[in-house]
N, C-alpha and C positions, 0 to 999 in steps of 0.2 A: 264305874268299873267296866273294862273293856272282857265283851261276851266272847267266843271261844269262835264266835263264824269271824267278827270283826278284827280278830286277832289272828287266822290265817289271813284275810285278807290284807292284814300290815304286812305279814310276812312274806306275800306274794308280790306286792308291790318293792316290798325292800330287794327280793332276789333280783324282778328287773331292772329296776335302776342300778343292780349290782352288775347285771350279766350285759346290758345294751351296748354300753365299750367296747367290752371284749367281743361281740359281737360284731361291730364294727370293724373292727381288728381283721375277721375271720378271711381274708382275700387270697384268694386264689393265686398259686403262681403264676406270673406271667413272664414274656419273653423279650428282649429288645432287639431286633437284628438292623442291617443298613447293608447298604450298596452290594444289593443283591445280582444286580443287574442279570437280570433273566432277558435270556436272549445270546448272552454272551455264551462262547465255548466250557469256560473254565468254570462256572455259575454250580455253586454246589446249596443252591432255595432248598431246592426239595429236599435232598440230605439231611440240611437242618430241619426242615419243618419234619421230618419222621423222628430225630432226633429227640426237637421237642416235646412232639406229641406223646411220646412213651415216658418223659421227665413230668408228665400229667399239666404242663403249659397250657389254660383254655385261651389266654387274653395274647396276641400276636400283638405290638407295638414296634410296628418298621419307619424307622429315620430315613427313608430316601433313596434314589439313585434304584427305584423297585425293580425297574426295566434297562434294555441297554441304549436302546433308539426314543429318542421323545418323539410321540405323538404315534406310537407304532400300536396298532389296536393289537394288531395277533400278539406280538410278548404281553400285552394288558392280560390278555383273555389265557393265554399261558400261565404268566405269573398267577392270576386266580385260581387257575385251576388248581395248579403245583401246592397254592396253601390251603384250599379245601375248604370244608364248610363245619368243620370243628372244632375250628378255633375261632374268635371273633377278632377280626381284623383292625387295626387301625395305621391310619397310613400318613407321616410327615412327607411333603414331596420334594426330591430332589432334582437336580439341573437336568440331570437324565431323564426323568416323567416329565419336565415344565422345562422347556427352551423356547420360549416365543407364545404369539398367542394365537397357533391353531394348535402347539399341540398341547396349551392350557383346555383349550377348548374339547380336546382329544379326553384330557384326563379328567376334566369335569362329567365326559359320559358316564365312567365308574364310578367316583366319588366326586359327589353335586358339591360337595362342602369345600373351600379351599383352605380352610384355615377354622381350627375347634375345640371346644372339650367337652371332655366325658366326666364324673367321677366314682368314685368308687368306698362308697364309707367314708373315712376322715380325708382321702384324698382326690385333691383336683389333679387331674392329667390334661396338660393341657399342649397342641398338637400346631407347629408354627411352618407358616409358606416363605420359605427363604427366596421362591422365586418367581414370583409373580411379575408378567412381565413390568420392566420402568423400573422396581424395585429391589432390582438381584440383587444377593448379600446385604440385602438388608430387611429390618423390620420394620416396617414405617408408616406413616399416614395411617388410612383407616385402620387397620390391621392394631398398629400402635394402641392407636384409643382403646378398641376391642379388648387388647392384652390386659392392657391395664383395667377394666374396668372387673375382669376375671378372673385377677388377682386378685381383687379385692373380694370375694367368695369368702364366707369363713370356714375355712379349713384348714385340719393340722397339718397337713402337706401338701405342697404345690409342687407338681412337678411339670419339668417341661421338655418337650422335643421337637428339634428341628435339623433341616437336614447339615446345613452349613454352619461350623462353630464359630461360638466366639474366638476362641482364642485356640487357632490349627496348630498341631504339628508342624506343619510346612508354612513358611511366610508368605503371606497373602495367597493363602489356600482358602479361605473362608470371612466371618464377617468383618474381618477386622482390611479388609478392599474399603470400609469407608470407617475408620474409627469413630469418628464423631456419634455415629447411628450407632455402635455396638458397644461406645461407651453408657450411651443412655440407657440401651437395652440392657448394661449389664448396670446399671444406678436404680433399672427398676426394679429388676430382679434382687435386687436386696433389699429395697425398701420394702417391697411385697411378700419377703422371707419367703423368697425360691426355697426349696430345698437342696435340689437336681438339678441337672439339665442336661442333657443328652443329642449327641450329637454324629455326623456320620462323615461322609466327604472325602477322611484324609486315606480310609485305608490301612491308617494305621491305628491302633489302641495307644490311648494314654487317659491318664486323671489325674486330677491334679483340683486342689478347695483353691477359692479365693473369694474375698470375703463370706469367708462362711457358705459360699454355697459350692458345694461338688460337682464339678465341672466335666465330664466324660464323654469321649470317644471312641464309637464302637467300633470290633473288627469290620470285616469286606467279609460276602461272601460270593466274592464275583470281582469280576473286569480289572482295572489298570493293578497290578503286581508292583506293589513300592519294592527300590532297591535292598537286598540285604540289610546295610549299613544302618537303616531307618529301620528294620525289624530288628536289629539284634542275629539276624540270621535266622529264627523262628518263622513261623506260617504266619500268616496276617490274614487267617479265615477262622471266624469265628462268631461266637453269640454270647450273650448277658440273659441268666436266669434269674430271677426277682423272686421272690419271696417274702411274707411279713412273719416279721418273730418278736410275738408282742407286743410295746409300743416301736418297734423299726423296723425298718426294714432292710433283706440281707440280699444282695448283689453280690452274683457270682460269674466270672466271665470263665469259658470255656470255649478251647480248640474243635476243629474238624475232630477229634483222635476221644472228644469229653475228658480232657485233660484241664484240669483247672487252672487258670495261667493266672487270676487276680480275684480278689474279694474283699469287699468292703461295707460297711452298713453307713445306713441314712436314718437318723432316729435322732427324737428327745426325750 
C-alpha cells in the first residue's frame, strides 16, 4: 500500500510530465523583418525596432539585404546600433551584406557564422546564406549537406530563413536563377517536414503553401520602392510578429502605420 510521502511524490512527478509541453510551448514573441537596408535615405530599421520593442519582441529574426552597400563597415556598426542590445539578433544575409568575397569577409567581422541554427523548445530555426560567393541563388554544396543533416533534428518544427526565395514575386528575382538547385532545396524541405520558410529580396509581401509548407515574403523596410501595380497601391514597408498559441503558432504582418495587413498560423 502506497504511504502518503510516496503518493505526493507520484503526484509531483504526474504534474511534470503534465506541465513540461506546455512549457516548451511557453516562447516568447518574436519578430521577422528584411531588407532594411540601413544606410539608405528612406530606411525606416529603427522605427521598427521601437515599434517592436514596445509589442514586448525579445528575438529579432532579419532575412537580409540588413545594410545598403556590401562590405560597408559604418552602416554594419549603424545597423547594430539602430537594433540595440535588447533584443537577440539573428541575421539571414542578403546580396546587400555578401557581394563578393571581401565584403563576405567584411560581414564575417560581425557575424563569424555564415550560415546556422538556434532552437527554441520544440522548434529548430534554422538561418540560410543565399550568397556566398560561387554560389548566389543558391543552396549548395557544403551548405547543402549541412541543411540536411539539421533537418533531420527531432523537432515539432523546423523553420527556415533566407534571404532569396524560392519562388519570388518577380521572375527570376530569386532562387528559382537556377531551378534545378531550388527544386531540390524545395524536395528537401518536404521530405524534412519544413513547416515555414521565410524569405526577403522581392520588397514585396506575398504567401502562398505548397506542398504543405508555407512559403512567405516579407515587407521592405528600406531601399528599391516596387511600382504601385505590384503593391496593389499599398506601402511595401513592413514587419511579421510571431507568437505561439498553444500547439501553433500565430503570424501577424503589420504596416509602418501597426495596421494589420495579413495573418496566418503554422501549427499541428
Amino acid at each position: 500500500m502506497m504511504n502518503a510521502k510516496h503518493r505526493w511524490v507520484t503526484l509531483f512527478v504526474a504534474i511534470c510530465i503534465f506541465l513540461i509541453p506546455f512549457a516548451a510551448w511557453a516562447i516568447t514573441p518574436f519578430a521577422i523583418v528584411g531588407d532594411s537596408h540601413v544606410g539608405a535615405r528612406n530606411s525606416v530599421y529603427a522605427k521598427a525596432i521601437d515599434q517592436l520593442k514596445k509589442r514586448g519582441a525579445s528575438t529579432l529574426i532579419h532575412i537580409g539585404d540588413a545594410i545598403d552597400t556590401p562590405g560597408s563597415s559604418k552602416q554594419w556598426k549603424s545597423f547594430l546600433d539602430n537594433t540595440g542590445q535588447e533584443m537577440t539578433l539573428h541575421l539571414a544575409p542578403g546580396n546587400h551584406d555578401i557581394s563578393g568575397k571581401r565584403s563576405l569577409e567584411v560581414y564575417l567581422r560581425f557575424f563569424p557564422e555564415p550560415y546556422y541554427s538556434f532552437s527554441d523548445g520544440d522548434t529548430l530555426f534554422v538561418l540560410l546564406n543565399t550568397e556566398l560567393p560561387g554560389e548566389e541563388s543558391m543552396v549548395t554544396g557544403e551548405q547543402f549537406l549541412w541543411l540536411s543533416k539539421e533537418l533531420d533534428k527531432p523537432y515539432r518544427y523546423r523553420f527556415v530563413f533566407l534571404h532569396q526565395p524560392l519562388y519570388p514575386a518577380v521572375r527570376l528575382h530569386g532562387l528559382d536563377h537556377n531551378e534545378e538547385a531550388r527544386d531540390r532545396l524545395h524536395r528537401l524541405f518536404v521530405e524534412k517536414k519544413v513547416s515555414l520558410v521565410m524569405a526577403g529580396h522581392d520588397h514585396i509581401y506575398k504567401r502562398a503553401v505548397k506542398s504543405g509548407i508555407t512559403y512567405v515574403i516579407v515587407p521592405q523596410l528600406g531601399g528599391w520602392l516596387p511600382p504601385s501595380f505590384l503593391t496593389n497601391g499599398s506601402s511595401s514597408f513592413g514587419y511579421v510578429l510571431s507568437e505561439r498559441k498553444g500547439r501553433s503558432y500565430l503570424f501577424t504582418v503589420l504596416d509602418m502605420e501597426d495596421t494589420v495587413k495579413d495573418s496566418f498560423s503554422v501549427g499541428r
